[in-house]
Structures are given as structure tokens and as C-alpha cells.
N, C-alpha and C positions, 0 to 999 in steps of 0.2 A: 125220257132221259134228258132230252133237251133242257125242260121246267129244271130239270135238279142242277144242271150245273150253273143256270142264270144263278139261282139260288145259291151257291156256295159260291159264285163271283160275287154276288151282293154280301154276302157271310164277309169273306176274304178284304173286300174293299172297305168295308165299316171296321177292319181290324182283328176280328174274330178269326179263329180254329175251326171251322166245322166238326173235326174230329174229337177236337176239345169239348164242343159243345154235345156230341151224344153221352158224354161222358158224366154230365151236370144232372145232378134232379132239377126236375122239370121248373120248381119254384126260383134256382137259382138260376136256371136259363132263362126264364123269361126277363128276370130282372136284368141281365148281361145285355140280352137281347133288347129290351128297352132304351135301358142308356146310351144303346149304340143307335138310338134311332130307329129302329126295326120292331114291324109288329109281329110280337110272339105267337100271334093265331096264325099268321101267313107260314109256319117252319111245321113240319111234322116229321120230329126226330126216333 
């Protein structure tokens, strides 16, 4: 439980939805995810 919420503080801090994000096919999260500096292998939504 711990891992997830770093994870959604790094989501939140880059400017991202978490909740936004399970919401995206996969191909447009990773590109969201990219641009924000985040690497898309590191998230399993």
C-alpha cells in the first residue's frame, strides 16, 4: 500500500489525475505519462 501512494504523490506532483489516468487507453497514458517526465513501465494501472 505504501509503493502506491508514493506513486500517486509522484502522479499528483508531475500534475497528473491518477484517477484521470486509469480512465486513458494505455497508448494515450503512456504518452501523458512521458511528457510529464515519468516512465510509463514504472505505473500499472
Amino acid at each position: 500500500m505504501k509503493n502506491q501512494n508514493v506513486k500517486k504523490t509522484e502522479l499528483e506532483l508531475s500534475g497528473l489525475d491518477p484517477e484521470e489516468l486509469e480512465f486513458m487507453d494505455i497508448e494515450e497514458r503512456k504518452k501523458v505519462l512521458k511528457a510529464a517526465g515519468l516512465d510509463p513501465q514504472k505505473y500499472d494501472f
